[in-house]
C-alpha positions as CSV (number, residue, x, y, z in Angstrom):
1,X,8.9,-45.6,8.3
2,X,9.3,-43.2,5.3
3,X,12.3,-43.3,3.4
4,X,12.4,-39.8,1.8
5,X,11.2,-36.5,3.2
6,X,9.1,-33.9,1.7
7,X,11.0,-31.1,0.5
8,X,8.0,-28.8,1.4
9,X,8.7,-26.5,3.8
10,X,5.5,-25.7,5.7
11,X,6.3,-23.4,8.7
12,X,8.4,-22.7,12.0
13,X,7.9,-23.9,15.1
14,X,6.5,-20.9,17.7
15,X,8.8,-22.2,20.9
16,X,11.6,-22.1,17.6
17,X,11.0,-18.5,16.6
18,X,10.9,-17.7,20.4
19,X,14.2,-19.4,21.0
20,X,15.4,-16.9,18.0
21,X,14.3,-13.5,18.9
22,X,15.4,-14.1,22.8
23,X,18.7,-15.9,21.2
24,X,19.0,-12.3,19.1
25,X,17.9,-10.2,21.6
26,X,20.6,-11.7,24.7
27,X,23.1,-11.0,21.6
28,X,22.5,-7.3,21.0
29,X,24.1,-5.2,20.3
30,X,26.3,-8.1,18.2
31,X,24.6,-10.2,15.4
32,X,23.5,-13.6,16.2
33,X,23.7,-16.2,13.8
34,X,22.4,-20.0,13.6
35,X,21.5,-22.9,11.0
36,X,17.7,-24.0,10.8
37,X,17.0,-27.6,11.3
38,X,13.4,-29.7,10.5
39,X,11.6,-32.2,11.4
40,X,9.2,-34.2,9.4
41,X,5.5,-32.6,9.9
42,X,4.2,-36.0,11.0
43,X,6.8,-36.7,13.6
44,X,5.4,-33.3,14.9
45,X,1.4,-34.9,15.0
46,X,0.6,-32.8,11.4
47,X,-1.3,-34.8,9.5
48,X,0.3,-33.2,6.4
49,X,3.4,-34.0,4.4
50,X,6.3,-31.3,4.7
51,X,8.5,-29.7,7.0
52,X,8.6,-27.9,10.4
53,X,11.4,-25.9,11.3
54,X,12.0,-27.1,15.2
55,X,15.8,-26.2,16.1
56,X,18.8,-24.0,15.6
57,X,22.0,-25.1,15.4
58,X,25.1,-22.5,16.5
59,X,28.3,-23.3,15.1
60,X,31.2,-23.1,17.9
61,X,33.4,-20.5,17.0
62,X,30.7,-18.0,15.5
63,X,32.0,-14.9,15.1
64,X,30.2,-11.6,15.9
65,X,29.7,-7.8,15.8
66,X,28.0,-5.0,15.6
67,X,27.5,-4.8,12.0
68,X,28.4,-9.1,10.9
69,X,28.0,-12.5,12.3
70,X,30.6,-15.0,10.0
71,X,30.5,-19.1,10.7
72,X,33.7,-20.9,9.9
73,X,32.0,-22.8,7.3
74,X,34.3,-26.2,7.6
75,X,32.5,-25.8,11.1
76,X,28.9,-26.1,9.7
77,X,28.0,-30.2,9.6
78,X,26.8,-31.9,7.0
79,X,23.3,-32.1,8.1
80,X,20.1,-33.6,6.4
81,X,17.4,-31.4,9.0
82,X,19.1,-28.4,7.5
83,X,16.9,-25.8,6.0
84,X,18.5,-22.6,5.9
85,X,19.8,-19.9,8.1
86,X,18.8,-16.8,10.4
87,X,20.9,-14.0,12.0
88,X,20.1,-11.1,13.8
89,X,20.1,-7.0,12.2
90,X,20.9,-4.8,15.3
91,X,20.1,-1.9,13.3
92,X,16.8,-3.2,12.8
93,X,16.6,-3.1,9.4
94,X,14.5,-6.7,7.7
95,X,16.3,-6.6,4.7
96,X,19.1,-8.9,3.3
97,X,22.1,-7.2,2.2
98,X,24.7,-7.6,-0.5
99,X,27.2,-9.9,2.3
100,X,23.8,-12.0,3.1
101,X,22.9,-12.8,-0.1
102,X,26.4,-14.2,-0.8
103,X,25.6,-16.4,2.1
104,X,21.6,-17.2,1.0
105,X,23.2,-20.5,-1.1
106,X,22.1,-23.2,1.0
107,X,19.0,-23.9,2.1
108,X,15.6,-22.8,1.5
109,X,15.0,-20.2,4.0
110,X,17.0,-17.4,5.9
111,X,15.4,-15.7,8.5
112,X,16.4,-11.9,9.1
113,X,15.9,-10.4,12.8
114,X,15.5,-6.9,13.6
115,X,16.0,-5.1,17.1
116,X,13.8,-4.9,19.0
117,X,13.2,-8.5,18.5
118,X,9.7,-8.5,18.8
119,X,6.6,-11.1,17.1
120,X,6.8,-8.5,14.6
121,X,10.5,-8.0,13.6
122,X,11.4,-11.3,11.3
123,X,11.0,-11.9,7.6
124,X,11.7,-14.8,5.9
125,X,14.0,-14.6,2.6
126,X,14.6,-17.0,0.0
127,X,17.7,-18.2,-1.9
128,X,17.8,-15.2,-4.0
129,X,16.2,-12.6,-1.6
130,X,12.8,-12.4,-1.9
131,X,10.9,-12.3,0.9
132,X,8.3,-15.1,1.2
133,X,5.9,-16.0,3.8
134,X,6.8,-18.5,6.5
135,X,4.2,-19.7,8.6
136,X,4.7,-20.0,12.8
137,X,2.9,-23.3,13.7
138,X,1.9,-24.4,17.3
139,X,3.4,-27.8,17.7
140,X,5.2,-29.4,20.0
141,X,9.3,-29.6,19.8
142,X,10.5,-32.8,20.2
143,X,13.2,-33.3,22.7
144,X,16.0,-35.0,21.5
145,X,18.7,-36.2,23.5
146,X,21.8,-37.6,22.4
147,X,22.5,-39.3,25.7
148,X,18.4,-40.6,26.0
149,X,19.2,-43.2,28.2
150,X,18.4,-44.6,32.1
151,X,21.2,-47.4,33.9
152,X,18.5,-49.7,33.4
153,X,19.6,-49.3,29.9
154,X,22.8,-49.7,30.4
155,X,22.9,-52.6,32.9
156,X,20.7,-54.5,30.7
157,X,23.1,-54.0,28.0
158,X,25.9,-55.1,30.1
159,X,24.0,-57.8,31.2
160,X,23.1,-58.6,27.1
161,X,27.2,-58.3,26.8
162,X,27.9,-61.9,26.4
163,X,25.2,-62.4,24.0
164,X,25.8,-60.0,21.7
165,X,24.0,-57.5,22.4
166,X,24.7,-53.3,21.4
167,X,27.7,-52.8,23.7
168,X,29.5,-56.2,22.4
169,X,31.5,-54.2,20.1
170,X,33.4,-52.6,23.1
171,X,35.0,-55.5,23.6
């Protein structure tokens, strides 16, 4: 197991940019707005060191419009897949503006979407607004489940109880 990750960001997962332009497009005529989260390029079958972005995060309580889309920021966790962000232009224009740069801080990429949300409306932005190239891999998302368990699980755990096994601490 690797301790550290690579800090090379290498693309975007295609069922993750998908996920965004529908995501943007079911929001129109408001902004949408979400957190980009990574997975290690390995874990993803690469067989190169870096980064895939797999997964957007939406902060409950989001806030949207027409013309903004603001995230209580004591909302946003502290998250080490984090990557950057992406929102949604109804107006269609790919550009940042003055209010998104103010929010381009964290992270290494923000993704911009334009109506009509198609394969062509997106660029990807750096910290200080330049537009830099993000690549859209075919790989597969893995499915994470908080709750990734069966009662076999658990009655074997409950079974483990006595002998100190994971759910001892319940006691």
């Amino acid at each position: 197991m690797r301790l550290f990750r690579s800090d090379k960001l290498l693309g975007i997962a295609r069922e993750t940019l998908e996920f965004v332009l529908e995501a943007s497009e079911e929001t129109h005529p408001n902004e949408y707005m979400g957190f980009l989260r990574a997975d290690d390029a390995r874990k993803l079958d690469l067989d190169r060191d870096g980064q895939v972005i797999t997964d957007v995060l939406v902060i409950p309580g989001t806030e949207s419009s027409p013309t903004s889309a603001s995230v209580r920021s004591h909302m946003k966790p502290n998250d080490m897949r984090a990557v950057g962000s992406v929102h949604s232009h109804p107006n269609g224009a790919l550009r940042p503006s003055d209010a998104d740069l103010a929010t381009f801080g964290q992270g290494k990429v923000h993704i911009i979407v334009g109506a009509p949300y198609g394969w062509g409306d997106w660029k990807a932005f750096d910290n200080e607004g330049a537009q830099t190239t993000l690549d859209v891999l075919d790989v597969a998302v893995p499915d994470e489940h908080f709750f990734d368990f069966t009662q076999a699980d658990i009655d074997r755990e409950l079974d483990d109880r006595d002998s100190g096994g994971f759910l001892s601490w319940f006691r």
